[in-house]
C-alpha positions in Angstrom: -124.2 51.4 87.2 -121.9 52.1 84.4 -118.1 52.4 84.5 -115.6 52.5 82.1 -112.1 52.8 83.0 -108.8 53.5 80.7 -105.5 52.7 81.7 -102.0 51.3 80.8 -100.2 48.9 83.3 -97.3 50.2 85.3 -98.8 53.9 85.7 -100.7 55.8 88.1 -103.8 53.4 86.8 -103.0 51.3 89.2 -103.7 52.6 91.9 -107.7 53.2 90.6 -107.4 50.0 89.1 -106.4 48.3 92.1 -109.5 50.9 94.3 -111.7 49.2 91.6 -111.1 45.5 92.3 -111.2 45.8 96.5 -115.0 48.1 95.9 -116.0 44.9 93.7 -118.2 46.9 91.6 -118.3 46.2 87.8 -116.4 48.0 84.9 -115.6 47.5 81.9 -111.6 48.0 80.8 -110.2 49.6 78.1 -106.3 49.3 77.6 -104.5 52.1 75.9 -101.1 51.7 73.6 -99.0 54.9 75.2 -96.3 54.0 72.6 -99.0 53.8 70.0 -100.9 57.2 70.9 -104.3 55.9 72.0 -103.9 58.9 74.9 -103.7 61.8 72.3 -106.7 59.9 69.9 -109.6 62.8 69.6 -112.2 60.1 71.4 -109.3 60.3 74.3 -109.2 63.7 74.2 -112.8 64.2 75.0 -112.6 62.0 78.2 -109.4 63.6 79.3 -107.8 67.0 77.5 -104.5 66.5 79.1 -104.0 63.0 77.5 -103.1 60.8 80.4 -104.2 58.0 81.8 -105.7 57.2 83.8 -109.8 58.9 83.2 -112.6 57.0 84.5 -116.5 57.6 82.9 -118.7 56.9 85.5 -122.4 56.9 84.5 -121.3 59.3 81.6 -119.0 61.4 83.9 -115.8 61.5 82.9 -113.1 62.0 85.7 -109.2 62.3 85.3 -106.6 62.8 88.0 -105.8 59.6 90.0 -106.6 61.4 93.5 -109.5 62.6 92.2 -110.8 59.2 90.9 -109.5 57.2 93.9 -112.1 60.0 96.4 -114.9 59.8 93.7 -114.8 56.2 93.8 -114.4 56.2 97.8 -117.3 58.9 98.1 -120.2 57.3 95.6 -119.2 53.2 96.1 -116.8 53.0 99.0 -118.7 53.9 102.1 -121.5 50.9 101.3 -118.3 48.3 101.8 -116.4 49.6 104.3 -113.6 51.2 102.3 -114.4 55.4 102.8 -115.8 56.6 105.4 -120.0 58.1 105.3 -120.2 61.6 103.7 -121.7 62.9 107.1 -119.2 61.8 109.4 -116.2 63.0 111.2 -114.0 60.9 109.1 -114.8 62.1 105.8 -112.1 65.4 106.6 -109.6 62.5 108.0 -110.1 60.2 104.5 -109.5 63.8 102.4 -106.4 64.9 104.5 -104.5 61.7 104.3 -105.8 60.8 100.8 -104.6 64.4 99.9 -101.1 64.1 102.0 -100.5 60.6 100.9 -101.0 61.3 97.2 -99.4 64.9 97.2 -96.9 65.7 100.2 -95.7 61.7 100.9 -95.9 61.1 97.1 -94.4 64.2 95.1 -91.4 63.8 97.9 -91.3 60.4 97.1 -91.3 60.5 93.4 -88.8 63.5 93.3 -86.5 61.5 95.7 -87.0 58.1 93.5 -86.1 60.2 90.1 -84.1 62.7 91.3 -80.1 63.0 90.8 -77.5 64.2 92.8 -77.9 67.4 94.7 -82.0 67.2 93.9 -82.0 63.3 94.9 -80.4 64.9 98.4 -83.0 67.3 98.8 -85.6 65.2 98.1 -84.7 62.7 101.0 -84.6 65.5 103.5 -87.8 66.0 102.4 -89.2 62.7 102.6 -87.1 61.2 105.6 -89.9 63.6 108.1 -93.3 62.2 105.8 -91.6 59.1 106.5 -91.2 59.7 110.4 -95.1 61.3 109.9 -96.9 58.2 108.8 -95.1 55.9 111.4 -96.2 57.7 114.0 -99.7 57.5 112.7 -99.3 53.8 112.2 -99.9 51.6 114.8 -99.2 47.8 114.7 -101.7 46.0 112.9 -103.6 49.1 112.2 -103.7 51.2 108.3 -103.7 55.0 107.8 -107.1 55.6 109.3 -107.6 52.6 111.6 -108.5 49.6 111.8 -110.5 49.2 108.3 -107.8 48.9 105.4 -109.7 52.1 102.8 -108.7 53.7 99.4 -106.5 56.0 101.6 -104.3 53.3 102.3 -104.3 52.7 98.5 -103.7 56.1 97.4 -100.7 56.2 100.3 -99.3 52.8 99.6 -99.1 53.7 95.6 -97.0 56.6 96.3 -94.3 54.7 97.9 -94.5 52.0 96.0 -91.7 54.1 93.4 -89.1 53.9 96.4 -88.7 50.0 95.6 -86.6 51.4 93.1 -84.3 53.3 95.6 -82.0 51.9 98.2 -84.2 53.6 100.7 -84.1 51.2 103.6 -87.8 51.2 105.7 -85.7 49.8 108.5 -86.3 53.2 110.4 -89.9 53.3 110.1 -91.1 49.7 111.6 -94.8 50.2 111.0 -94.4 52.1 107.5 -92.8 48.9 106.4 -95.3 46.3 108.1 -98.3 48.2 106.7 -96.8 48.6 103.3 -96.0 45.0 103.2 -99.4 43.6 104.2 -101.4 46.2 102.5 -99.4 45.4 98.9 -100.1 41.6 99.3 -103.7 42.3 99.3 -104.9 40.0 95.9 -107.3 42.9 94.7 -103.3 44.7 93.9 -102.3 41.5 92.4 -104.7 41.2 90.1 -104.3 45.2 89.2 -101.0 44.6 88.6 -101.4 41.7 86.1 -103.6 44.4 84.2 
Protein backbone atom coordinates (compact mmCIF):
# COMPACT_ATOMS: atom_id res chain seq x y z
CA UNK A 1 0.00 0.00 0.00
CA UNK A 2 1.17 3.28 -1.05
CA UNK A 3 -0.31 6.66 -0.18
CA UNK A 4 0.80 9.95 -0.50
CA UNK A 5 -1.20 12.73 0.65
CA UNK A 6 -0.79 16.75 0.05
CA UNK A 7 -2.27 19.20 2.12
CA UNK A 8 -2.02 22.57 4.00
CA UNK A 9 -3.41 22.94 7.68
CA UNK A 10 -6.54 24.81 8.20
CA UNK A 11 -8.28 23.72 4.75
CA UNK A 12 -10.51 21.17 3.50
CA UNK A 13 -7.25 18.64 4.12
CA UNK A 14 -8.39 18.13 7.22
CA UNK A 15 -11.06 16.52 6.98
CA UNK A 16 -9.00 13.49 4.78
CA UNK A 17 -6.25 14.14 7.03
CA UNK A 18 -8.18 13.56 10.02
CA UNK A 19 -10.17 10.07 7.73
CA UNK A 20 -6.50 9.04 7.45
CA UNK A 21 -5.36 8.99 11.13
CA UNK A 22 -8.85 7.09 12.51
CA UNK A 23 -8.32 4.21 9.17
CA UNK A 24 -4.68 3.90 10.80
CA UNK A 25 -3.29 3.00 7.50
CA UNK A 26 0.21 4.41 6.53
CA UNK A 27 1.00 7.62 4.29
CA UNK A 28 3.43 9.51 3.74
CA UNK A 29 2.78 13.65 4.01
CA UNK A 30 3.66 16.21 1.95
CA UNK A 31 2.95 19.90 3.16
CA UNK A 32 2.40 22.50 0.53
CA UNK A 33 3.33 26.49 0.98
CA UNK A 34 -0.25 28.04 -0.50
CA UNK A 35 1.46 31.48 -0.02
CA UNK A 36 4.47 30.15 -1.76
CA UNK A 37 2.67 28.42 -4.85
CA UNK A 38 3.63 24.75 -4.27
CA UNK A 39 -0.34 24.17 -5.53
CA UNK A 40 0.19 25.84 -9.06
CA UNK A 41 4.02 23.92 -9.28
CA UNK A 42 3.77 21.79 -12.80
CA UNK A 43 4.50 18.35 -10.44
CA UNK A 44 1.20 19.74 -8.57
CA UNK A 45 -0.54 20.19 -11.54
CA UNK A 46 -0.23 16.69 -12.69
CA UNK A 47 -1.80 15.35 -9.43
CA UNK A 48 -4.51 17.81 -9.38
CA UNK A 49 -5.30 20.44 -12.59
CA UNK A 50 -7.33 22.69 -10.52
CA UNK A 51 -4.44 23.42 -7.99
CA UNK A 52 -6.01 22.76 -4.71
CA UNK A 53 -5.35 20.91 -1.97
CA UNK A 54 -6.12 18.61 -0.87
CA UNK A 55 -5.19 15.34 -3.78
CA UNK A 56 -4.39 12.08 -2.49
CA UNK A 57 -2.12 9.35 -4.86
CA UNK A 58 -3.15 6.18 -3.72
CA UNK A 59 -1.14 3.31 -5.25
CA UNK A 60 -0.35 5.76 -8.22
CA UNK A 61 -4.03 7.07 -8.39
CA UNK A 62 -4.25 10.37 -7.98
CA UNK A 63 -7.61 11.69 -6.42
CA UNK A 64 -8.76 15.33 -5.70
CA UNK A 65 -12.03 16.63 -4.30
CA UNK A 66 -12.27 16.16 -0.45
CA UNK A 67 -15.69 14.11 -0.76
CA UNK A 68 -14.34 12.24 -3.19
CA UNK A 69 -11.20 11.17 -1.16
CA UNK A 70 -13.06 10.86 2.13
CA UNK A 71 -15.59 7.81 0.04
CA UNK A 72 -12.44 6.37 -1.72
CA UNK A 73 -10.70 6.11 1.42
CA UNK A 74 -14.13 4.74 3.21
CA UNK A 75 -14.80 2.32 0.14
CA UNK A 76 -11.03 0.52 -0.40
CA UNK A 77 -9.73 0.84 3.63
CA UNK A 78 -12.67 1.76 5.78
CA UNK A 79 -15.07 -1.18 5.70
CA UNK A 80 -12.00 -3.65 7.14
CA UNK A 81 -12.15 -1.25 10.55
CA UNK A 82 -15.40 -0.46 10.96
CA UNK A 83 -15.48 3.00 9.62
CA UNK A 84 -17.72 2.61 5.91
CA UNK A 85 -19.94 0.27 5.57
CA UNK A 86 -19.26 -3.24 3.02
CA UNK A 87 -19.62 -2.43 -0.73
CA UNK A 88 -22.55 -5.14 -0.84
CA UNK A 89 -24.63 -3.95 1.79
CA UNK A 90 -27.72 -1.86 2.35
CA UNK A 91 -25.61 0.77 3.97
CA UNK A 92 -23.34 1.56 1.36
CA UNK A 93 -26.47 4.02 -0.37
CA UNK A 94 -26.95 5.37 3.39
CA UNK A 95 -22.85 6.16 3.75
CA UNK A 96 -23.19 8.02 0.02
CA UNK A 97 -26.36 10.00 0.79
CA UNK A 98 -25.25 11.40 4.08
CA UNK A 99 -21.57 11.67 3.00
CA UNK A 100 -23.04 13.46 -0.11
CA UNK A 101 -25.75 15.72 2.02
CA UNK A 102 -23.28 16.38 4.81
CA UNK A 103 -20.48 17.56 2.48
CA UNK A 104 -22.85 19.38 -0.16
CA UNK A 105 -26.40 20.41 1.17
CA UNK A 106 -25.34 20.77 5.25
CA UNK A 107 -21.92 22.16 4.08
CA UNK A 108 -22.32 24.69 1.06
CA UNK A 109 -25.41 26.19 3.48
CA UNK A 110 -23.08 26.24 6.10
CA UNK A 111 -20.15 27.87 4.49
CA UNK A 112 -22.35 30.48 2.57
CA UNK A 113 -24.02 31.28 5.97
CA UNK A 114 -20.46 31.41 7.86
CA UNK A 115 -19.05 33.87 4.89
CA UNK A 116 -21.87 35.41 3.85
CA UNK A 117 -22.91 39.29 4.48
CA UNK A 118 -25.96 40.84 5.11
CA UNK A 119 -28.96 40.01 3.00
CA UNK A 120 -26.92 36.66 1.64
CA UNK A 121 -25.75 35.84 5.35
CA UNK A 122 -29.85 35.97 5.96
CA UNK A 123 -30.62 33.71 3.30
CA UNK A 124 -28.14 31.45 4.03
CA UNK A 125 -29.51 30.73 7.65
CA UNK A 126 -32.95 30.13 6.30
CA UNK A 127 -31.23 27.77 4.51
CA UNK A 128 -29.34 26.01 6.95
CA UNK A 129 -31.66 26.47 10.17
CA UNK A 130 -34.00 23.18 8.35
CA UNK A 131 -30.34 20.89 7.58
CA UNK A 132 -29.87 21.82 11.00
CA UNK A 133 -33.47 20.68 12.17
CA UNK A 134 -32.64 17.44 9.47
CA UNK A 135 -29.59 16.02 11.22
CA UNK A 136 -31.19 16.31 14.76
CA UNK A 137 -33.75 14.34 13.96
CA UNK A 138 -31.49 11.83 12.55
CA UNK A 139 -29.33 12.02 15.68
CA UNK A 140 -30.18 10.08 18.48
CA UNK A 141 -28.48 10.37 21.89
CA UNK A 142 -25.25 8.76 21.97
CA UNK A 143 -25.64 7.59 18.44
CA UNK A 144 -23.54 9.40 15.03
CA UNK A 145 -25.01 9.97 11.52
CA UNK A 146 -25.40 6.40 10.57
CA UNK A 147 -25.61 4.66 14.03
CA UNK A 148 -23.95 3.47 16.43
CA UNK A 149 -20.32 3.04 14.76
CA UNK A 150 -18.77 6.71 14.56
CA UNK A 151 -17.55 6.43 10.21
CA UNK A 152 -16.04 8.95 7.67
CA UNK A 153 -19.62 10.22 7.33
CA UNK A 154 -19.57 11.67 10.50
CA UNK A 155 -16.14 13.14 9.49
CA UNK A 156 -17.19 14.53 6.26
CA UNK A 157 -20.55 15.95 8.24
CA UNK A 158 -18.75 17.22 11.35
CA UNK A 159 -16.01 19.18 8.96
CA UNK A 160 -18.68 21.07 7.29
CA UNK A 161 -19.92 22.59 10.43
CA UNK A 162 -16.93 22.98 11.94
CA UNK A 163 -16.86 26.84 9.83
CA UNK A 164 -19.97 27.83 12.04
CA UNK A 165 -17.54 28.12 15.13
CA UNK A 166 -16.85 31.24 13.56
CA UNK A 167 -20.59 32.44 13.66
CA UNK A 168 -22.73 33.26 16.63
CA UNK A 169 -24.95 30.43 15.54
CA UNK A 170 -26.05 29.07 18.80
CA UNK A 171 -26.52 24.78 18.61
CA UNK A 172 -28.80 25.38 21.58
CA UNK A 173 -31.80 24.36 19.27
CA UNK A 174 -30.44 21.27 18.03
CA UNK A 175 -29.45 19.16 21.34
CA UNK A 176 -28.00 16.12 19.59
CA UNK A 177 -26.26 18.18 16.64
CA UNK A 178 -24.40 19.77 19.41
CA UNK A 179 -23.59 16.54 21.58
CA UNK A 180 -22.49 14.58 18.48
CA UNK A 181 -20.43 17.47 17.24
CA UNK A 182 -18.82 17.85 20.54
CA UNK A 183 -17.80 14.19 21.08
CA UNK A 184 -17.13 13.42 17.57
CA UNK A 185 -14.49 16.67 17.36
CA UNK A 186 -12.68 15.50 20.62
CA UNK A 187 -11.80 12.27 18.96
CA UNK A 188 -7.54 12.44 19.17
CA UNK A 189 -7.28 11.07 15.40
CA UNK A 190 -8.80 15.21 14.74
CA UNK A 191 -6.37 16.40 17.14
CA UNK A 192 -3.55 15.19 15.74
CA UNK A 193 -4.97 16.41 12.04
CA UNK A 194 -5.31 19.54 13.31
CA UNK A 195 -1.68 19.90 14.68
CA UNK A 196 -0.76 19.00 10.85
Amino acid sequence: MSITFYYAPRSTATRVHWALEELEVPYAKVKLDLAAGDHKKPEFLKLNPNGLVPCLVDESTPIFESLAILIHLGQKYGSDRGLWPRLSSPGQGQALAWAVWGSSTLGGAALRFAFGKGDTQVAARAELEPLLHILDGRLAPGLNVLGERFTLVDIATAASLSMLARTDLSLDAYPQVKEWLARVSSRPALATARQG
